[in-house]
SERO-4910 file (N, C-alpha, C, O; in steps of 0.05 Angstrom, whole numbers):
BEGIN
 pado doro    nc1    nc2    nc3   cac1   cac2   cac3    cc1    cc2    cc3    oc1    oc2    oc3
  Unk    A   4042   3072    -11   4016   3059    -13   4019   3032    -27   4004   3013    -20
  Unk    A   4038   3030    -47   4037   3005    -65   4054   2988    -47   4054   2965    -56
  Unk    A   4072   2993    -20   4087   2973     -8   4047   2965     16   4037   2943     20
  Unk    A   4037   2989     25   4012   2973     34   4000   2949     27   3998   2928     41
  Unk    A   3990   2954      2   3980   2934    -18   3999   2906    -17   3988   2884    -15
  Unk    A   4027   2910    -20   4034   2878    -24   4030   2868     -2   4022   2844     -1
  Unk    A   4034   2887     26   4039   2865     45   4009   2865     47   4005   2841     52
  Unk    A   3985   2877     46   3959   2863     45   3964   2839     28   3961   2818     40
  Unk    A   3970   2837      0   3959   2809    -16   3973   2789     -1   3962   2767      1
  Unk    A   4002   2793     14   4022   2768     18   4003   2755     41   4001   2731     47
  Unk    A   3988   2779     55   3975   2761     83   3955   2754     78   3947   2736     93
  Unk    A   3937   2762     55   3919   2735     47   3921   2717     29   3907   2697     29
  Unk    A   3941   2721     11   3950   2692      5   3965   2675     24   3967   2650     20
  Unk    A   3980   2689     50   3999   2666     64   3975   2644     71   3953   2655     72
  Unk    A   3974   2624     75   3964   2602     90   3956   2594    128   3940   2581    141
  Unk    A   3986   2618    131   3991   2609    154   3965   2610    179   3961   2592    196
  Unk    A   3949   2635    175   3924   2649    187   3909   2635    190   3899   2634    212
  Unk    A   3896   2612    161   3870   2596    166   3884   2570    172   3869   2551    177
  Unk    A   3902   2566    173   3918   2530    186   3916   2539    207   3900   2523    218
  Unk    A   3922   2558    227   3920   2561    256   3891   2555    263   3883   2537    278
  Unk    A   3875   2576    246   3846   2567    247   3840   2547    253   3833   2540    276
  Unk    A   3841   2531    229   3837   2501    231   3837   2482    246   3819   2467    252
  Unk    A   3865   2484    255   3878   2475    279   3859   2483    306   3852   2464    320
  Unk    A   3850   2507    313   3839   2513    334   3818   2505    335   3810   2498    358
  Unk    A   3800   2501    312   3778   2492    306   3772   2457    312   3755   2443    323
  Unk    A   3798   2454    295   3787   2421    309   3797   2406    342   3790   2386    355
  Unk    A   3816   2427    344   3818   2424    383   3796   2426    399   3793   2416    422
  Unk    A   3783   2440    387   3752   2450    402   3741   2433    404   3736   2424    426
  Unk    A   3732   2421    376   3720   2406    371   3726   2372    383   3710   2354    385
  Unk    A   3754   2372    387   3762   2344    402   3759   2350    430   3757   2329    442
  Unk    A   3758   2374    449   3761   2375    474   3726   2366    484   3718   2353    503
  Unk    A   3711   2381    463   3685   2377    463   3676   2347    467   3662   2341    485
  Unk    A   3688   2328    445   3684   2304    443   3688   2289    473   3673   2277    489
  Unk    A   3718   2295    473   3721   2277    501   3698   2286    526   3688   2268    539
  Unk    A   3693   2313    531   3678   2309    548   3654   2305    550   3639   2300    569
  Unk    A   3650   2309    526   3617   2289    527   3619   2260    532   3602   2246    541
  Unk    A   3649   2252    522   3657   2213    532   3663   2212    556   3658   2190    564
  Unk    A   3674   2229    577   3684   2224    604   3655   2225    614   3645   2204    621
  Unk    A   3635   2255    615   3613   2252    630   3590   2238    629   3575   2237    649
  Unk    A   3582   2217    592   3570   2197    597   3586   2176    611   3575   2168    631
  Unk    A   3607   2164    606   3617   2142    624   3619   2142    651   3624   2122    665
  Unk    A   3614   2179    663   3615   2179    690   3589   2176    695   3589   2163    716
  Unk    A   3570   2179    689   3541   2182    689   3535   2155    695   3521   2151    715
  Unk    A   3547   2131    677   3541   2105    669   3557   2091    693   3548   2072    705
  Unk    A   3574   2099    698   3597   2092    728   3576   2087    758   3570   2069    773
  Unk    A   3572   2115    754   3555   2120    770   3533   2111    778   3529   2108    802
  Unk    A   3513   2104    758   3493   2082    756   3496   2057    763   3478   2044    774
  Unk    A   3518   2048    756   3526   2021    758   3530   2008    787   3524   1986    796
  Unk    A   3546   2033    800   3560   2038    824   3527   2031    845   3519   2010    855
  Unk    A   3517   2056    844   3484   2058    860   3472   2031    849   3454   2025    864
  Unk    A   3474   2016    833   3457   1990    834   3480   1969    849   3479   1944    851
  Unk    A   3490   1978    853   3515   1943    858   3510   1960    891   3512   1946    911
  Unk    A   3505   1985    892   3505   1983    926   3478   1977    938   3475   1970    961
  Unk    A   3456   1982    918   3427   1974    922   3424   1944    922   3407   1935    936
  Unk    A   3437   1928    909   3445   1904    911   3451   1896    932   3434   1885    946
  Unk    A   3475   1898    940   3491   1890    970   3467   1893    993   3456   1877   1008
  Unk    A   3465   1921    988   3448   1929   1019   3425   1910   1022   3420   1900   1044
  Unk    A   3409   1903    994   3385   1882    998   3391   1855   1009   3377   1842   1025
  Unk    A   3414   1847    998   3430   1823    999   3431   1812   1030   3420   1794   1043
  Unk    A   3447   1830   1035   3462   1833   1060   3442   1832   1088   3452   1828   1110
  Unk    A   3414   1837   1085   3399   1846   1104   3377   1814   1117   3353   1812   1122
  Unk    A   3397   1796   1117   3384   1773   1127   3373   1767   1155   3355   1752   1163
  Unk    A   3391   1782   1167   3376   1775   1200   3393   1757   1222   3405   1766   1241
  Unk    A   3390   1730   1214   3395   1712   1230   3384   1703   1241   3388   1706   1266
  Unk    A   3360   1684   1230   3344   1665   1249   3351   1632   1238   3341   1613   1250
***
């Protein structure tokens, strides 16, 4: 019973358990980030894109007289 006990205290004093944590935690948290930056800049791409072709097409529609 008393070899139970140490290896309980050694695994919550080791460190090792909440640095993985941590670690996982702020991966999350960076994967999160980026894609909220790829899908506004695609969003904003995209916008940009539909006016430069709303552009052209008006542009472009002269006729020839």
């Amino acid at each position: 019973m008393k070899s139970l006990a140490q290896k309980l205290q050694r695994f919550l004093v080791s460190e090792d358990g909440p640095t993985a944590v941590e670690y996982a935690v702020m991966l999350a948290l960076i994967v999160i980030v980026c894609l909220t930056a790829i899908s506004s800049v695609g969003t904003n791409a995209s916008t940009t894109f539909t006016n430069v072709a709303g552009s052209l097409s008006g542009a472009g529609g002269g006729g020839g007289s």
